[in-house]
C-alpha positions in Angstrom: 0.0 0.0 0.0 3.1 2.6 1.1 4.7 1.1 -1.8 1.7 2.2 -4.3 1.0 5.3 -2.8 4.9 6.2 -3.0 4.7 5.3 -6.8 2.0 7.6 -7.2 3.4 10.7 -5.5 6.2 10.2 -7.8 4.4 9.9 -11.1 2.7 13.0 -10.0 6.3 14.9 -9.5 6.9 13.9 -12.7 7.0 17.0 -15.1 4.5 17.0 -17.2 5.1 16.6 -21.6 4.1 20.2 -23.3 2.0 20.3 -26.4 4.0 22.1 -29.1 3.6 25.4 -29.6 2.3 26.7 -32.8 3.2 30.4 -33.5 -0.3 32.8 -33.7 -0.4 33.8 -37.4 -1.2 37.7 -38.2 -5.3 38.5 -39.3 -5.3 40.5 -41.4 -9.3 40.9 -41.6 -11.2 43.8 -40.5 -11.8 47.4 -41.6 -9.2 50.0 -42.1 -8.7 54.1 -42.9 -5.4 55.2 -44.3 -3.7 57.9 -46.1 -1.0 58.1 -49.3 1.2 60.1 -51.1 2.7 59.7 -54.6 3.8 61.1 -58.2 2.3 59.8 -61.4 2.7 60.5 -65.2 2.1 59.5 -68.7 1.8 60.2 -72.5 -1.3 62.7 -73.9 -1.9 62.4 -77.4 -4.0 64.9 -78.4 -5.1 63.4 -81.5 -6.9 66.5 -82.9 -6.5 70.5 -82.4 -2.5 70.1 -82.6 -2.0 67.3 -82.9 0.1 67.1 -79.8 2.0 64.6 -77.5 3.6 65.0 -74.1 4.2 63.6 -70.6 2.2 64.7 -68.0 3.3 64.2 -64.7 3.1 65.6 -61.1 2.5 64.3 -57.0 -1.0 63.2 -55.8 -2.3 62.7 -52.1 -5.0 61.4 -50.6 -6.9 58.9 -48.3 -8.4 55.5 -48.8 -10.8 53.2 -46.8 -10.9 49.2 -47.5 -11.9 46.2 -45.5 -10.6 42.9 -45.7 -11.0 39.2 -45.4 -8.5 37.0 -44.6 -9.1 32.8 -45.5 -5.7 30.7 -44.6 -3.1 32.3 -45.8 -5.5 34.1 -48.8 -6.3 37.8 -48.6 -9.4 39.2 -50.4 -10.4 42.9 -49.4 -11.8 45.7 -51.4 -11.0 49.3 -51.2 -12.0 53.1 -52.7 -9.4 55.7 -52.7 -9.6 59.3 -53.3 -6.2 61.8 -54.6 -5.8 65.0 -54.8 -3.8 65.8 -57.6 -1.4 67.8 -60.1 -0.2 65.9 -62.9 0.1 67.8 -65.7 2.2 68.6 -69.0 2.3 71.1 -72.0 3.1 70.2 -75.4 4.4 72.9 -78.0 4.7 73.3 -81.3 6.0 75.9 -83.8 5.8 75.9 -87.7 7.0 78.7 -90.1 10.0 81.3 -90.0 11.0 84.4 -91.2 9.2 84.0 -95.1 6.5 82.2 -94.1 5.6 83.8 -90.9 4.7 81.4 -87.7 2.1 79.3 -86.1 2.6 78.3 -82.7 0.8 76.0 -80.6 0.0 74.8 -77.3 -1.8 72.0 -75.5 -2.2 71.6 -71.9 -3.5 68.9 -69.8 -3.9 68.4 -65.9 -5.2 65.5 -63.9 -6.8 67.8 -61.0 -8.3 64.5 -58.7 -8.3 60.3 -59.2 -10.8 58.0 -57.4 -10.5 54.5 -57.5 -12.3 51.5 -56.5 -11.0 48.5 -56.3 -10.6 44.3 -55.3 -7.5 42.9 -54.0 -6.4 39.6 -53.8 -2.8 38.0 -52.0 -0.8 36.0 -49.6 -0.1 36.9 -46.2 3.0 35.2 -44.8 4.7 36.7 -41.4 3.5 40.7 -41.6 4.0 40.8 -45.0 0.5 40.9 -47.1 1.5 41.5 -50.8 -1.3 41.5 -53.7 -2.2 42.5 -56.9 -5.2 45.1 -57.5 -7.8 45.3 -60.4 -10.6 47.8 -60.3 -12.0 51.0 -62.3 -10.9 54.8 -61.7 -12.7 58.3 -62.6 -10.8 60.6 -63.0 -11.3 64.8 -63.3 -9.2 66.4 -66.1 -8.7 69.9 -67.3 -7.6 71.1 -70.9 -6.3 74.2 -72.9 -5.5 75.2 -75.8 -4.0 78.4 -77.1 -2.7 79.1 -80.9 -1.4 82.3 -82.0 -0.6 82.7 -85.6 1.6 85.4 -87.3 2.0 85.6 -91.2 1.2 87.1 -94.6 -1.3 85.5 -97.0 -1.4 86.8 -100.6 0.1 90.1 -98.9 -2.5 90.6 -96.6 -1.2 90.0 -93.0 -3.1 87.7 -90.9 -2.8 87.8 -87.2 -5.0 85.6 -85.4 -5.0 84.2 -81.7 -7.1 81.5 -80.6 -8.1 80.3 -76.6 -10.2 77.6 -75.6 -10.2 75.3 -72.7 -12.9 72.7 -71.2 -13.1 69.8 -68.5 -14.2 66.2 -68.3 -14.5 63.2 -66.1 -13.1 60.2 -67.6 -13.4 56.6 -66.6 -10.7 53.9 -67.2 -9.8 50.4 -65.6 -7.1 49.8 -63.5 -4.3 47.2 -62.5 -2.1 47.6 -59.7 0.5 45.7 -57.3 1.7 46.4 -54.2 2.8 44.5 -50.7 1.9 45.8 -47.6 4.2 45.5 -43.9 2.0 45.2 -40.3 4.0 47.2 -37.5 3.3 47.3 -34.3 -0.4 47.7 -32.9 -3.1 48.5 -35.4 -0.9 50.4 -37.9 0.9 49.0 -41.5 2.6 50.2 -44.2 2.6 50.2 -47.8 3.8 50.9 -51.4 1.9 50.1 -54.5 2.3 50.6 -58.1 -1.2 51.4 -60.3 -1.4 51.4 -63.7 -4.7 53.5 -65.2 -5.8 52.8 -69.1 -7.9 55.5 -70.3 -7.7 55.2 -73.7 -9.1 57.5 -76.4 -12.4 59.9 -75.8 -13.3 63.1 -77.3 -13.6 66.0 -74.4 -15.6 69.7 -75.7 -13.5 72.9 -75.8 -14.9 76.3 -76.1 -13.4 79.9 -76.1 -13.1 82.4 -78.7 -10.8 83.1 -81.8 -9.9 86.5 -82.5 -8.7 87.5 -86.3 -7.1 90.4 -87.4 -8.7 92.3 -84.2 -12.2 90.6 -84.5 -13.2 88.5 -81.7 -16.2 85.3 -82.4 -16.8 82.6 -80.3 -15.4 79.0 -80.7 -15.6 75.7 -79.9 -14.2 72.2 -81.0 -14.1 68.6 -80.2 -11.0 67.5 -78.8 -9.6 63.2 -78.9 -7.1 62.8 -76.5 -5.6 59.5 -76.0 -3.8 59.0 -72.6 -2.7 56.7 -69.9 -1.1 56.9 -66.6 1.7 55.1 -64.2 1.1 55.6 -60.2 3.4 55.0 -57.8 2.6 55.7 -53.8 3.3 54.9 -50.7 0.8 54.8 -47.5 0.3 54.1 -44.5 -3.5 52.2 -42.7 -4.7 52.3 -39.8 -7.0 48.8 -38.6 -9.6 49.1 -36.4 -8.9 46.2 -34.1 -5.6 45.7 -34.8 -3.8 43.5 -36.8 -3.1 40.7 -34.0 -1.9 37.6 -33.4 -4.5 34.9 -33.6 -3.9 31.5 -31.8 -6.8 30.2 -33.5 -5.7 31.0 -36.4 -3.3 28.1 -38.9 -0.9 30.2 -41.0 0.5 28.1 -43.4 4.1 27.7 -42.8 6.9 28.0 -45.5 8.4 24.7 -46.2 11.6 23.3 -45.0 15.4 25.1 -46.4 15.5 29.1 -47.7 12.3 31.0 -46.7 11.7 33.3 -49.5 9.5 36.0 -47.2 10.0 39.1 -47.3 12.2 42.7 -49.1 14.8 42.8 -50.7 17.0 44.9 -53.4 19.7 44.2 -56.0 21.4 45.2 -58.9 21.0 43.5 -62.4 22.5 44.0 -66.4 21.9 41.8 -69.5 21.2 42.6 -73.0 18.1 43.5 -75.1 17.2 43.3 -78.9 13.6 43.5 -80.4 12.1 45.3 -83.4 10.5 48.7 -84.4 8.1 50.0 -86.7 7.6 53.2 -88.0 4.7 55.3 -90.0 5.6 57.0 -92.8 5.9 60.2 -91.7 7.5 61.9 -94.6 4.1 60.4 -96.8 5.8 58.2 -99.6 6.5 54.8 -98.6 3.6 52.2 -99.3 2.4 50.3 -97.2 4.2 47.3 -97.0 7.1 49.1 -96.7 6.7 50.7 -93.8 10.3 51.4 -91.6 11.4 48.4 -90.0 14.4 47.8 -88.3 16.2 45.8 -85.6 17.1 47.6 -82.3 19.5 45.7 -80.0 22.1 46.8 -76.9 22.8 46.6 -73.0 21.1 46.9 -69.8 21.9 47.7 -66.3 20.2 48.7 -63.2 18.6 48.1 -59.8 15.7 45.9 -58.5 13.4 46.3 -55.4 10.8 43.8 -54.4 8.9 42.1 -51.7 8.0 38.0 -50.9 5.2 36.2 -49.1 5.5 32.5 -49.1 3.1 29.7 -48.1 4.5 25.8 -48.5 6.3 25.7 -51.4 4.7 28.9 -53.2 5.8 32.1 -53.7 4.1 35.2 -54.7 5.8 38.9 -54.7 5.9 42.0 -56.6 8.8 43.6 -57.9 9.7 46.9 -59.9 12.9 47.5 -61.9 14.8 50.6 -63.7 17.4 50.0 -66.3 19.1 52.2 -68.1 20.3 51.1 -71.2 21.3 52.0 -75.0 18.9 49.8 -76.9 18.9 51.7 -80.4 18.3 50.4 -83.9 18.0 52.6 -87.1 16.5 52.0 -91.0 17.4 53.4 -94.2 15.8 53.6 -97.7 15.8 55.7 -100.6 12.5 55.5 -103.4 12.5 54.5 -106.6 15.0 56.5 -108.5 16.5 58.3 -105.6 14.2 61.0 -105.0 14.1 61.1 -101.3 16.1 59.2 -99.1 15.3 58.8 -95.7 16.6 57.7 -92.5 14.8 56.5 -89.4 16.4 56.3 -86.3 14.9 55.0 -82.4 16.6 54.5 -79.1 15.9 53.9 -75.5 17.1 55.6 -72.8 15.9 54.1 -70.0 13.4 51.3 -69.2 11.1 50.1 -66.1 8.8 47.5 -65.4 6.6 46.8 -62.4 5.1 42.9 -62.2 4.1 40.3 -60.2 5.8 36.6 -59.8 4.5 34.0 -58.7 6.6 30.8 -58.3 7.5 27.5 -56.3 10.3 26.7 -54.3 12.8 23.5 -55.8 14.4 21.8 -52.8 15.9 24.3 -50.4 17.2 26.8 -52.1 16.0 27.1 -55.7 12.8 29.1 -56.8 11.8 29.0 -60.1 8.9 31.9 -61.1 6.8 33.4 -64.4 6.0 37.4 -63.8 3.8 39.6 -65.9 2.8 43.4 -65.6 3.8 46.6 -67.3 7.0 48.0 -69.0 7.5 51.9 -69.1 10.2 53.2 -71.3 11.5 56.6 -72.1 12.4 56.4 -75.9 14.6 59.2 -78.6 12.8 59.3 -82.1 14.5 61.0 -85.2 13.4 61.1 -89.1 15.8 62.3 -91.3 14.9 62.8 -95.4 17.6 64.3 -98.2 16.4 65.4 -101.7 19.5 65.6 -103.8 17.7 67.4 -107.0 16.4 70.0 -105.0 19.1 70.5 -102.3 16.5 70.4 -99.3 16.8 68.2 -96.4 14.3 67.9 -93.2 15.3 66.4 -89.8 12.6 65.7 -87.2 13.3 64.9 -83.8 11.0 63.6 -81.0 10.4 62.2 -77.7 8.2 59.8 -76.2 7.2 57.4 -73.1 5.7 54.2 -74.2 4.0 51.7 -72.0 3.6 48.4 -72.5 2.9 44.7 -71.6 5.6 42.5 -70.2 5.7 38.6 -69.2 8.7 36.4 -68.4 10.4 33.6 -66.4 13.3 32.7 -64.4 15.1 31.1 -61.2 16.5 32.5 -58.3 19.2 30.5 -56.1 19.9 31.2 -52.6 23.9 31.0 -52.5 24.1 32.4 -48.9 21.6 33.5 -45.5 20.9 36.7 -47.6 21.7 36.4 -50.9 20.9 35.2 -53.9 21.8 35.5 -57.9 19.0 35.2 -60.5 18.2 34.6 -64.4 15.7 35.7 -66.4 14.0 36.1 -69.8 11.1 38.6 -70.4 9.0 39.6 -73.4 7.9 42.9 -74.0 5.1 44.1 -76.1 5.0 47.8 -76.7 1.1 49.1 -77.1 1.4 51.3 -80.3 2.3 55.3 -79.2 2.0 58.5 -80.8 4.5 60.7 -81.6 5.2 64.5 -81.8 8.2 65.2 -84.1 9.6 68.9 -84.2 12.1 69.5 -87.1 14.0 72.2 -89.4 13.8 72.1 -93.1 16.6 73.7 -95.3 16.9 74.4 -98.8 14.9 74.6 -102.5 11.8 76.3 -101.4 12.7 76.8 -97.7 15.6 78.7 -97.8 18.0 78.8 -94.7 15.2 76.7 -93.1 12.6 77.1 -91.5 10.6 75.2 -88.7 8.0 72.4 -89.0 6.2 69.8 -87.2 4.8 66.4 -88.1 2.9 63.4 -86.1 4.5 59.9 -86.1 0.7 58.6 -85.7 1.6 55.3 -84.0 5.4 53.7 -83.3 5.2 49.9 -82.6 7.7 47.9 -80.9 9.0 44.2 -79.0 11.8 43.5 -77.2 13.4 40.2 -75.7 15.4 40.7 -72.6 17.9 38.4 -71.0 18.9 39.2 -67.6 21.2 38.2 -64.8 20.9 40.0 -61.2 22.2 39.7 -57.5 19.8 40.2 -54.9 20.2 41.3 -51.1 17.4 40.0 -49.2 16.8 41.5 -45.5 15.1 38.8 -44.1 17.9 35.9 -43.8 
């Protein structure tokens, strides 16, 4: 009996096995205010009453309210956000000189407020939540135009000054990426990139037009073509918090590198690709349009963010290269009466995308991305006629956007870093171009100023790529 009661005072010393511990995952659910600040831009192609193209560009600020759902390691939420803002951009143009007397004209456009509503859907892993963004955006736009002409006609001088101006509401979908941090207590931050497709619509422009001293009233239909690149940053406030939950199962990362989590690097490669031309100087048929190969290097930085779940991976990542991707295309007609020259290079290049990808035993990810490329690009047109001694050189300047997808693998070489290679495609949506030139000789003298529209410049490039990243998360 004092043997069995001593055996079971003892088992009852005995320390008792814990059940393992499973670490609380981060909710992101719940309802949440916030305000942002950022700078946006894009191309305007007035496509009447010029025509004229230019970047607009200029900072926004503003608020946004959203509320979220969290399933696993799935985020869904939806969210409206209102900017003030003040991107904006002037395009001039002169024609004529001295003999001919001038025309000179000027377009201006401003984005005066964006509202945007819109789903988003992502992974949560650790307090990183990063997601892509599709939705629809209004967006409150003011325009003017002003043209002031100055010549002679049959020997009577004409002198005539024109102002009109008008505002519109436009509507335009919407695709965005972005990744979002939780700090301590209710409060997160954020960046995001948005990219907003408005397309072409014809806005009303009144004013009046005053000739030779006489002053009527005016008004004309205006297509302008346009579409914008956002970039912000924020910060949210949850009500509730953004806490730990017991209850709730995160999904861990599987075994070897974890992927989660930001990081920067460096990257170069090469890229060649192909562009097309319209014939601006009017003469070529049609299937001969300019056509020519482009091809050179590239070189810049990388900055992106990670959430992974198992052996998944989604992030979001933007890139700016500069590079020296250039191509040029020469002809001359039948019988050499004009030859031309047409010339196209990129200065610099930037893409913002998603990847999403799987993880290859411990240290290997492979991934496919897709978003939008951005590139500032140099445009010239050159055209000799020997008979008549004239030549005409335009010149231009242009940011085309554009549609990128591509694929690679990343290798984890030490607790922070990692070396990557990739292949993307790039589809350049077809932009308009303003060209401003000089034409000297025959008829024109010791030149005289002119202006011409390259109505739409195609292009598609390959890129190969090979980058070093620094991940701060080890």
């Amino acid at each position: 009996m004092l043997a069995a009661s001593a055996a079971g005072a003892s088992a009852a010393d005995m320390p008792l096995k814990a059940s393992p511990i499973v670490a609380a995952g981060l909710d992101w659910s719940g309802v949440y205010i916030g305000a942002h600040a950022g700078y946006g831009g894009g191309m305007k192609d007035w496509e009447s009453n010029g025509p004229a193209d230019f970047v607009a560009r200029g900072p926004l600020v503003g608020g946004q309210v959203g509320i979220n759902k969290q399933l696993g390691s799935v985020v869904f939420g939806l969210e409206l956000d209102g900017s003030w803002a003040d991107i904006k951009g002037t395009g001039v143009s002169t024609m004529g000189g001295a003999a001919f007397g001038t025309v000179e004209t000027r377009a201006t456009s401003k984005i005066d407020s964006l509202v945007t509503f819109a789903g988003r859907a992502g992974i949560a892993a650790d307090r990183w939540f990063v997601f892509a963004k599709g939705g629809i955006t209004a967006a409150h736009e003011k325009h003017d135009y002003l043209v002031n002409v100055n010549a002679v006609l049959g020997g009577v001088p004409l002198i005539q000054s024109a102002s009109l101006s008008g505002s519109e509401t436009r509507y335009a979908p919407m695709l965005g990426f972005g990744a979002e941090y939780a700090l301590v207590g209710p409060w997160s931050i954020l960046a995001e990139y948005n990219y907003h497709h408005f397309g072409a619509g014809t806005s009303r422009l009144t004013g009046q037009v005053t000739t030779n001293g006489v002053t009527t009233p005016f008004a004309a239909n205006n297509r302008i073509e346009q579409s914008i690149h956002v970039a912000r940053l924020g910060v949210n406030y949850r009500f509730g918090g953004i806490a730990p939950d017991p209850s709730f199962a995160p999904v861990p990362a599987a075994p070897g590198t974890n992927w989660t989590g930001a990081y920067i690097g460096a990257q170069g490669g090469y890229g060649w690709g192909q562009t097309q031309w319209p014939d601006v100087f009017g003469i070529a048929p049609g299937t001969s349009l300019p056509r020519f190969d482009n091809s050179s290097w590239l070189a810049g930085g990388t900055i992106g963010v990670n959430a992974q779940v198992g052996r998944f991976v989604f992030g979001v990542e933007g890139e700016i290269l500069a590079t020296d991707i250039k191509g040029n295309a020469g002809g001359s007609t039948v019988g050499g009466f004009l030859d031309t020259t047409y010339t196209s290079k990129i200065d610099w290049l930037a893409l913002a995308s998603a990847r999403a990808g799987f993880v290859v035993g411990d240290k290997l990810m492979l991934y496919g991305k897709g978003g939008l490329a951005i590139a500032e690009e140099q445009h010239t047109a050159v055209a000799t006629q020997s008979l008549l001694a004239v030549s005409i050189n335009y010149a231009g300047k242009a940011v085309h956007t554009g549609a990128v997808i591509g694929a690679g693998g990343e290798y984890a070489f030490a607790p922070n870093w990692s070396v990557k290679a990739e292949y993307d495609y790039i589809k350049m949506f077809a932009q308009q171009v303003q060209l401003q030139g000089t034409a000297v000789g025959g008829p024109f003298g010791a030149g005289v100023q002119i202006s011409a529209t390259a109505t739409k410049v195609t292009q598609d490039l390959h890129l190969v790529k090979f980058g070093v990243n620094y991940h701060f998360n080890p």
